[in-house]
KOLDOBA-940633 format. One line per field, with one value per residue (C-alpha): residue number from 1; x, y, z; residue in three letters. Coordinates in steps of 0.5 Angstrom, whole numbers, padded with zeros to 4 digits. Example, Ala and Ser with C-alpha at 12.3 -4.5 7.8 and 13.67 -1.06 7.14 Angstrom:
2
resi 1  2;
east 0025  0027;
north -0009  -0002;
up 0016  0014;
resn ALA  SER;
END
This chain:
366
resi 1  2  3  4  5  6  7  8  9  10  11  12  13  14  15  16  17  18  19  20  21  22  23  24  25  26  27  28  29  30  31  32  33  34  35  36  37  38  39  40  41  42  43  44  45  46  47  48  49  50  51  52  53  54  55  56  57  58  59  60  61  62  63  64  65  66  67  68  69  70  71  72  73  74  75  76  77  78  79  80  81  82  83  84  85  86  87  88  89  90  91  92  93  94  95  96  97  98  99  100  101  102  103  104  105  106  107  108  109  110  111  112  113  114  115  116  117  118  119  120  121  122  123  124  125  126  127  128  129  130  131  132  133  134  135  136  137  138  139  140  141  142  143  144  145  146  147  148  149  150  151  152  153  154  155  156  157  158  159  160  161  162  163  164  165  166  167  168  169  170  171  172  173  174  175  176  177  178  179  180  181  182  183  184  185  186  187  188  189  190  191  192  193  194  195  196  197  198  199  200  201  202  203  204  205  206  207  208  209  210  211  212  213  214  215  216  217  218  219  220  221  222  223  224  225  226  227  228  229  230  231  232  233  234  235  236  237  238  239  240  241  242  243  244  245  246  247  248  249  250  251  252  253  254  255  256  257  258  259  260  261  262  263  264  265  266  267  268  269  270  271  272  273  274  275  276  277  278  279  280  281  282  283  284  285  286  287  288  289  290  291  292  293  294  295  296  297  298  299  300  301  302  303  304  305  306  307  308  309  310  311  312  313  314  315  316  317  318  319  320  321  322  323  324  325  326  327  328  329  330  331  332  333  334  335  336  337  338  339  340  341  342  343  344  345  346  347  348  349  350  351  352  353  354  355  356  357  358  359  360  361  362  363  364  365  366;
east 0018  0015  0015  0021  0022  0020  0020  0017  0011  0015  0016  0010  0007  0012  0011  0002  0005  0008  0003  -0002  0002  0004  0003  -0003  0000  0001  -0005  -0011  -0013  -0014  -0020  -0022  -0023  -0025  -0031  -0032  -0029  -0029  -0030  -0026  -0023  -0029  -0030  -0022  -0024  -0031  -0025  -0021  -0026  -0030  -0022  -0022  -0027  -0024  -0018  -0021  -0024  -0017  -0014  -0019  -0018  -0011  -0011  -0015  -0010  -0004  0001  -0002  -0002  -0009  -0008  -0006  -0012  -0017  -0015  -0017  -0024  -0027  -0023  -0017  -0019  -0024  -0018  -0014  -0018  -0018  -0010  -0010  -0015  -0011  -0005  -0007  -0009  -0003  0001  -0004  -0003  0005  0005  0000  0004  0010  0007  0006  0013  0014  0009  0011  0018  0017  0012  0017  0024  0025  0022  0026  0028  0023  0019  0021  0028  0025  0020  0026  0032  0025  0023  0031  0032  0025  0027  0034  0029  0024  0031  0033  0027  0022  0026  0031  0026  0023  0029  0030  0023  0024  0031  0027  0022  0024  0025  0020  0016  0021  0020  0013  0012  0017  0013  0006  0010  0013  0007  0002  0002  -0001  -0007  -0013  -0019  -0024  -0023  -0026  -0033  -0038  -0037  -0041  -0045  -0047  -0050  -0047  -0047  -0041  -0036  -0039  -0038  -0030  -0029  -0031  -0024  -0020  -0023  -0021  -0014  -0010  -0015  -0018  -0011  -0009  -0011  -0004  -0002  -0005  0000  0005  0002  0005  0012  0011  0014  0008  0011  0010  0004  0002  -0005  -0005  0001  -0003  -0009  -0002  0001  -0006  -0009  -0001  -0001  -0008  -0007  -0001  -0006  -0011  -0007  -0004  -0011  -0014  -0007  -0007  -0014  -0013  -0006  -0008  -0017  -0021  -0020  -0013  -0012  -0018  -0014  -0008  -0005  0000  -0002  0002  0008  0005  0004  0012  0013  0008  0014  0017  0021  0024  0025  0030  0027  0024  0023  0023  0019  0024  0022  0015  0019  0023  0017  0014  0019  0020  0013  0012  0017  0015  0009  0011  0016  0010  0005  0010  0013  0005  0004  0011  0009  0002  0005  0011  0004  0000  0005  0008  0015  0020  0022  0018  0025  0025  0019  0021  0025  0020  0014  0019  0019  0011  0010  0016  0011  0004  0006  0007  0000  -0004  -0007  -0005  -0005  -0005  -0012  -0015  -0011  -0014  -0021  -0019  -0017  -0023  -0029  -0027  -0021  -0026  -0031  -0024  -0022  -0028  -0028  -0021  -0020  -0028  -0033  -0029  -0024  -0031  -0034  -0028  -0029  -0036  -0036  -0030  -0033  -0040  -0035  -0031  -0025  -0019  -0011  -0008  -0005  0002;
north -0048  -0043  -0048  -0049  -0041  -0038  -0031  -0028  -0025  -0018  -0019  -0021  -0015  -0011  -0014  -0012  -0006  -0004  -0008  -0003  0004  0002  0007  0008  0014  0018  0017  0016  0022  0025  0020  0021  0029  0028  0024  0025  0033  0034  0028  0025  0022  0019  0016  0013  0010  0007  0004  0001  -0001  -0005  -0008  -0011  -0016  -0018  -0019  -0024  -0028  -0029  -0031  -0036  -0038  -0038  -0041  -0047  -0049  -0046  -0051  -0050  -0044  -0041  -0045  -0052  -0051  -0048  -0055  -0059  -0055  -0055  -0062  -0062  -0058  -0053  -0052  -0051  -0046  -0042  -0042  -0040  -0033  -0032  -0033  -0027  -0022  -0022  -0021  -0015  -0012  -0013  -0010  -0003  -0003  -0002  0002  0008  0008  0009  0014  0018  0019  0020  0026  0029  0027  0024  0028  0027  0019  0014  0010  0003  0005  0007  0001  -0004  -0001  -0002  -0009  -0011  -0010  -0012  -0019  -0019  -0019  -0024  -0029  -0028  -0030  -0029  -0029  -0024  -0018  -0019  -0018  -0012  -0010  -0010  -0006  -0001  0000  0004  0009  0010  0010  0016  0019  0019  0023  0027  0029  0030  0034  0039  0040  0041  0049  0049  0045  0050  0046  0049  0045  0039  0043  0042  0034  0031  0036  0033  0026  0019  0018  0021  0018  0011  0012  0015  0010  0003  0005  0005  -0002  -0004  -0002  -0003  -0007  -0013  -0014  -0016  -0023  -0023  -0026  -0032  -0034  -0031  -0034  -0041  -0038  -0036  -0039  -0043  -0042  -0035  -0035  -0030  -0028  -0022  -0020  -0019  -0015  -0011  -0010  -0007  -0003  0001  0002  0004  0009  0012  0012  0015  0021  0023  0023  0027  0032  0033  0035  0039  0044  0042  0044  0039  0042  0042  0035  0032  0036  0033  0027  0026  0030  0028  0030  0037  0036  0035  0042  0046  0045  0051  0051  0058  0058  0054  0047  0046  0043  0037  0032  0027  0024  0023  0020  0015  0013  0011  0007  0003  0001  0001  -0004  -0008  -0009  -0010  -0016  -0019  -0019  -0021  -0026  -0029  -0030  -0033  -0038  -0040  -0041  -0045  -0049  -0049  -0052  -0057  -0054  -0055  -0048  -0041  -0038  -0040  -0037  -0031  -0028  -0031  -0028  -0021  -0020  -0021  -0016  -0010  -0011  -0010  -0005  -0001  -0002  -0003  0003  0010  0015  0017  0020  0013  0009  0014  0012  0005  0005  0008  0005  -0002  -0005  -0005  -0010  -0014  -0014  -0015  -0022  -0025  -0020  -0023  -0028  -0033  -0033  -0032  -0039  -0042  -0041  -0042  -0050  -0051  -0051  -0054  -0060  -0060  -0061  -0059  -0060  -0062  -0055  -0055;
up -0007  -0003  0003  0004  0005  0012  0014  0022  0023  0024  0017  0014  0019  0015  0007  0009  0011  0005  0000  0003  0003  -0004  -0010  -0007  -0002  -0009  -0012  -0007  -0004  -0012  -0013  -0006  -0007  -0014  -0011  -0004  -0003  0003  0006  0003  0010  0012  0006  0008  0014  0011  0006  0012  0016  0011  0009  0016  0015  0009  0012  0017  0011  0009  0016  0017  0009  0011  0018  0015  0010  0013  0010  0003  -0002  -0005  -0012  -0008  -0004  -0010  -0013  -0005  -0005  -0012  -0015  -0021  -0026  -0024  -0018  -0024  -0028  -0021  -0022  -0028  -0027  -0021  -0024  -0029  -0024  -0021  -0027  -0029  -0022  -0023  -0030  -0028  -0022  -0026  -0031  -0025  -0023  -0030  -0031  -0024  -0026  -0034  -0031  -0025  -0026  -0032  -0036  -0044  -0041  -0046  -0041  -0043  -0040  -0034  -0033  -0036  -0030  -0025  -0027  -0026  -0020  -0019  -0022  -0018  -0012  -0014  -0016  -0009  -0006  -0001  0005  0002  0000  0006  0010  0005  0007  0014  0014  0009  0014  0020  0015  0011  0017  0020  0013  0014  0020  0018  0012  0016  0022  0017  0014  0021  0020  0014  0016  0015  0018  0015  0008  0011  0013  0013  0014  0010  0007  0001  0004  0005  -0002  -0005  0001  -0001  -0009  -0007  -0002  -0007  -0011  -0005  -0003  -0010  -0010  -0006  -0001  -0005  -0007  -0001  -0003  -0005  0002  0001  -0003  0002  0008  0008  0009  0015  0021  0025  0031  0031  0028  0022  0024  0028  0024  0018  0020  0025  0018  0014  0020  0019  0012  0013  0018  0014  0008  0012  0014  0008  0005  0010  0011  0004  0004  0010  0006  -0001  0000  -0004  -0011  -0012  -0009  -0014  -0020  -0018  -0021  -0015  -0010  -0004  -0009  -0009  -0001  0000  -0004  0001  0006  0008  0015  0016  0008  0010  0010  0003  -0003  0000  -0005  -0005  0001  -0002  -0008  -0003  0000  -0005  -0009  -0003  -0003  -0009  -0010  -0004  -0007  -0015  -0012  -0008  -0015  -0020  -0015  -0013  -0021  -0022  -0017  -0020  -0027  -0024  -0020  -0026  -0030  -0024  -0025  -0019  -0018  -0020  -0022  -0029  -0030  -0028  -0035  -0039  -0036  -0035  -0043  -0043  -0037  -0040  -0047  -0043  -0038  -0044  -0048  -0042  -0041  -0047  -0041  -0035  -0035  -0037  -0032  -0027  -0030  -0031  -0024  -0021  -0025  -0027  -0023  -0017  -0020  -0022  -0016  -0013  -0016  -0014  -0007  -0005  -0009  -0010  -0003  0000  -0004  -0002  0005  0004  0000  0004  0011  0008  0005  0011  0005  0009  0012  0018  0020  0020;
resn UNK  UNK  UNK  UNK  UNK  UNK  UNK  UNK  UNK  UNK  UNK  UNK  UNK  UNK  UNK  UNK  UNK  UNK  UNK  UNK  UNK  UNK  UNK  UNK  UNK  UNK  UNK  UNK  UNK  UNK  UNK  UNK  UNK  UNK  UNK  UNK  UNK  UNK  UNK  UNK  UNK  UNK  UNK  UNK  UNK  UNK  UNK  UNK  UNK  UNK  UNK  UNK  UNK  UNK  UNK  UNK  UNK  UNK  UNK  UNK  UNK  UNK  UNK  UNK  UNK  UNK  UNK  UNK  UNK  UNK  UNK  UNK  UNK  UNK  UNK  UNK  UNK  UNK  UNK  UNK  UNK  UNK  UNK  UNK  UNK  UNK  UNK  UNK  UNK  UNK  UNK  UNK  UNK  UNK  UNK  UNK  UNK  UNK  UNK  UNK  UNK  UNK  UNK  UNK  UNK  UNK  UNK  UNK  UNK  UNK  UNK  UNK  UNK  UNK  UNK  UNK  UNK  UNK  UNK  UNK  UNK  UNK  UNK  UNK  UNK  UNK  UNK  UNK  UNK  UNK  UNK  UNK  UNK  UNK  UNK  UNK  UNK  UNK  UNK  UNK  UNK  UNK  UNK  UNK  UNK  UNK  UNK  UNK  UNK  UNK  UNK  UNK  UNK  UNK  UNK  UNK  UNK  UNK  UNK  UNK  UNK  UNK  UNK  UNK  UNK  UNK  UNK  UNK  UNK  UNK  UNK  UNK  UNK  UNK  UNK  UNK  UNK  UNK  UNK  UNK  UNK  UNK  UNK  UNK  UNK  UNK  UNK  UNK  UNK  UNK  UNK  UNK  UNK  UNK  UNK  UNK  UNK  UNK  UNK  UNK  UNK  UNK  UNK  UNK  UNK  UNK  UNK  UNK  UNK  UNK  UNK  UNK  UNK  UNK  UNK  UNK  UNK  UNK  UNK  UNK  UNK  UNK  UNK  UNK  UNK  UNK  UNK  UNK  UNK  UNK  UNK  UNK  UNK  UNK  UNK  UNK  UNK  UNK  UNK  UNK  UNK  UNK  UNK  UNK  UNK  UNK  UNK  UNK  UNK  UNK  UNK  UNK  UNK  UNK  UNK  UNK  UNK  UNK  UNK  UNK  UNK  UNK  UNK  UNK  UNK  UNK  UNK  UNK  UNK  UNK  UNK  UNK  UNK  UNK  UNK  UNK  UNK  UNK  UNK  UNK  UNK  UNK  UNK  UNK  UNK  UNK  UNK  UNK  UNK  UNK  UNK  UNK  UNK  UNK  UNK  UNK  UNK  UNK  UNK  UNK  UNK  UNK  UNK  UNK  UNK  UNK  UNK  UNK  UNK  UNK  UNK  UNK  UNK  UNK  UNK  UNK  UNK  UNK  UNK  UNK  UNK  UNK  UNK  UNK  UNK  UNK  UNK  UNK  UNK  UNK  UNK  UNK  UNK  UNK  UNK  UNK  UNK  UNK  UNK  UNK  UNK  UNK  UNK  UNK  UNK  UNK  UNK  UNK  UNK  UNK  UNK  UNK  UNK  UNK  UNK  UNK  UNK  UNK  UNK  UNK  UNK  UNK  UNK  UNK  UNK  UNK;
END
């Protein structure tokens, strides 16, 4: 199974990368500016910063039992069936990350580009080649990943150096001018996603080729998706100011309109639109790709293939009904999803590490 995948480090780096730009360069300046205003780029590297220490946990997690995937080794750490119970919610969470992912693809383009298309056509073209992709397996969108990245890479300092000589400065002053608390209540939904959904990449961890290592690939990969993250959020709110970004759905979306070169270059918007379906591709693969396999070992099958068009029906349906708009995804997301999160992206990584270094329940490393 996924053992018999291998990928480099540079394409683990890259597949962090993506996972952590993912849909999140549309719509997180908006709940940073909503809360924070102004400071909404200290309240983004208070997020990034405290992401590097989770990043750590699963490193060591992931280096302890670099041969084996977090439902295997949840079963070594806790026994059989509470191991087994710890599958199951695991195997949940991705798949509801899979299904909000792609419901944000489908919000997007039924908002700006296909506005008369029904949503349910968009999300079932998206989710095919999402599954295309998952069929093919992990060493194959990896290599997508790493052939897509240098350009959504240029295409991001193209974006930022266009729109440079709009920067007003002063719609970040003062800095921190309503206290600490706002920077750390609008930082605590960039945590919850996409931070905490980095636990993702436990089950991505085996594949990677031993002799390389994957370690400083994983922290390499986030602290690039969390700069990139960061300037959008602090450029957005340097060109947009605080109360347009915050009224926005999709203010970097906005942001690629502004850009007026000579009135030459302009309407742009594209760009932010090509990012974006990179990232948030990379990342839908890896989530549905994550609950495929921990359903397959739940269910001890011999390949996670088969349970890919099942499980695809299942997710085309719940993207629909998840959540009735927009307005309440944005609730959702910024009120519940963090404290979700925070069970399956800490608690119980954190009390696997804990019971396992008190047990000394381990494997030999690869």
């Amino acid at each position: 199974m996924l053992q018999k995948e291998k990928i480099t480090r540079n394409q683990f780096a890259i597949l962090v990368m993506m996972f952590t730009v993912g849909s999140s360069i549309l719509i997180l300046p908006s709940g940073l500016a909503a809360e924070a205003k102004q400071d909404a780029w200290i309240a983004a590297l208070l997020a990034i910063a405290v992401g590097v220490a989770l990043v750590f946990l699963y490193m060591v997690l992931g280096n302890r039992y670099s041969t084996m995937t977090l439902p295997e080794y949840s079963e070594i750490i806790l026994g059989k069936w509470l191991g087994k119970i710890v599958s199951i919610l695991y195997f949940a969470f991705f798949f509801l990350l899979s299904a909000l992912v792609l419901r944000n693809i489908g919000d997007f383009l039924n908002t700006y580009q296909l506005p008369h298309t029904p949503i349910a056509v968009t999300h079932f073209v998206f989710l095919l080649v999402v599954i295309m992709s998952i069929r093919l397996g992990l060493e194959t969108f990896s290599r997508s990943a790493e052939f897509f990245f240098p350009w959504v890479i240029a295409l991001i300092l193209v974006l930022l150096f266009a729109i440079v000589p709009q920067i007003e400065f002063k719609n970040i002053q003062p800095i921190m001018g309503e206290g600490i608390k706002p920077i750390i209540r609008a930082s605590i939904p960039f945590v919850g996603s996409p931070i905490l959904e980095l636990v993702v990449f436990l089950m991505i961890i085996p594949a990677i080729n031993r002799k390389q290592g994957g370690k400083m690939g994983f922290l390499t990969g986030y602290l690039i998706g969390g700069t990139v993250l960061f300037l959008i959020s602090i450029i957005t709110i340097l060109v947009l100011g605080t109360e347009l970004t915050s009224r926005e759905t999709y203010p970097s979306y906005t942001l690629a309109k502004q850009i007026n070169i000579g009135n030459f270059i302009q309407r742009v918007e594209a760009i932010a639109s090509f990012i974006w379906f990179i990232t948030i591709f990379i990342k839908m693969s890896l989530s549905f790709y994550a609950s495929a396999f921990c359903l397959a070992h739940i269910l001890k099958l011999k390949d996670y293939r088969v349970v890919i068009f099942p499980l695809a029906i299942i997710m085309l349906v719940l993207s629909l009904v998840a959540y009735p708009n927009t307005a309440y995804f944005l609730t959702f997301i910024s009120a519940t999803w963090p404290f979700l999160a925070l069970v399956y992206g800490l608690i119980i990584p954190l009390l696997l590490f804990l019971i396992s270094s008190f047990t000394k329940k381990r494997v030999p490393k690869a």
